[in-house]
N, C-alpha and C positions, 0 to 999 in steps of 0.2 A: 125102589126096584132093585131087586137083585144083582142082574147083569142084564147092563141095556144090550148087549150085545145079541146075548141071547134070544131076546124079545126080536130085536131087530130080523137078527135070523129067523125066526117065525112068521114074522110080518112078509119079508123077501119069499120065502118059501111059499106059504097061501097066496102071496098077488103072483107067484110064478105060476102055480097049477095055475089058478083063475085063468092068467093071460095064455097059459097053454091050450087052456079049452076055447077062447077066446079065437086063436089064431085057428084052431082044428076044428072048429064050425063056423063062427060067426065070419070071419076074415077070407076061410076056405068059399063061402059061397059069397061073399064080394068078388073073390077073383075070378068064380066064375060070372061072376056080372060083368066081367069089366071093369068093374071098380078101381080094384088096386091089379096089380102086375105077380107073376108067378115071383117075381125079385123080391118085392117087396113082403109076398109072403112066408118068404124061405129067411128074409133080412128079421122078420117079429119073431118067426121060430127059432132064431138063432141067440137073436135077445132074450127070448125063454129060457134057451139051454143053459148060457150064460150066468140067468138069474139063479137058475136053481141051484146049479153045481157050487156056486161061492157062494149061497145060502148053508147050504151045507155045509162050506168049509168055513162059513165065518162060524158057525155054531161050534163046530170041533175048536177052533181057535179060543173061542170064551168059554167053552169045558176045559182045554188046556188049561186058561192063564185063568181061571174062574178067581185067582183072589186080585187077579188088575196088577199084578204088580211086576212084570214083563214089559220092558221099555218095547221090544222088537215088538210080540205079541200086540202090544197096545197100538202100536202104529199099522201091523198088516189088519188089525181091524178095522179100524177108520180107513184104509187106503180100501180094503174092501167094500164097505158100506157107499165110499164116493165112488171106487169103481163102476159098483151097480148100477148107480143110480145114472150116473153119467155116458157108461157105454149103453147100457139096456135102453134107460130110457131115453136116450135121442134115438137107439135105433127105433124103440116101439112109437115114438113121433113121428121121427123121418119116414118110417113104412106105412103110416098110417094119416099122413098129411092130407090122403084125396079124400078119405072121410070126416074127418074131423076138420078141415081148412087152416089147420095151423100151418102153414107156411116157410118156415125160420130154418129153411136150409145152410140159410149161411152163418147161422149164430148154432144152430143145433149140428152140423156136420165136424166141427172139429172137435165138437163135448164128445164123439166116439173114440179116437184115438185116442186124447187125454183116458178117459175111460180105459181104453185098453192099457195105458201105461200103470193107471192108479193098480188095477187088477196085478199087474206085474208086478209092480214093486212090492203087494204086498205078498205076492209068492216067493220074490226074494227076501223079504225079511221070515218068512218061514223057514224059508232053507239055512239063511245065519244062524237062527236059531239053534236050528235042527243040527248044525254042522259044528257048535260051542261046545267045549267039552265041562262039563259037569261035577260037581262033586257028588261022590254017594254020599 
């Protein structure tokens, strides 16, 4: 494979629309069942937005460093790829617990934060990047 990273970002991007249409129909009309909570459907929309935006920017990151050989690069990718998966998908569990019966609030509620931090650090090692001065 070329650049896993890239693929990666493909993969994050298509399960994001999916689950964006996901939450703008299927989800919209649980909640008006009753089902799930207006919280809860504003909490998978969010894990949507989430997903797609640093689908995006991990794609840009592996068109940067397309030959891998960027220690910073290399690490805001992997911090992104775990961010995703950790903040998105507990939030798209924990919002989605009353239909699915997975339960694991207490094991999936702190994979968010963690999640948010992974997202972060790898926006700081963007910015070290970004901020090295270079030779022409």
């Amino acid at each position: 494979m070329k650049n896993i990273f890239s693929f990666i970002a493909g993969l994050l991007g298509a399960t994001g629309v999916a689950f964006g249409a996901l939450g703008a129909h299927a989800l919209k009309q649980k909640m008006q069942e009753g089902i799930i909570t207006a919280e809860q459907l504003s909490a998978f929309d969010t894990a949507t937005k989430y997903q797609l935006v640093h689908a995006l920017v991990l794609l840009l990151v592996a068109y940067i460093n397309r030959d891998r050989k960027n220690k910073l690069y290399n690490r805001a990718s992997y911090f992104l790829v775990s961010g995703v998966l950790c903040f998105s998908g507990s939030i798209y569990l924990l919002s989605t617990q009353n239909i699915s019966g997975i339960h694991a609030g207490m094991i999936l509620g702190p994979l968010t934060p963690i999640g948010g931090l992974l997202l972060i650090s790898a926006w700081v090692c963007i910015t070290i990047e970004a901020a090295k001065k270079h030779e022409s």
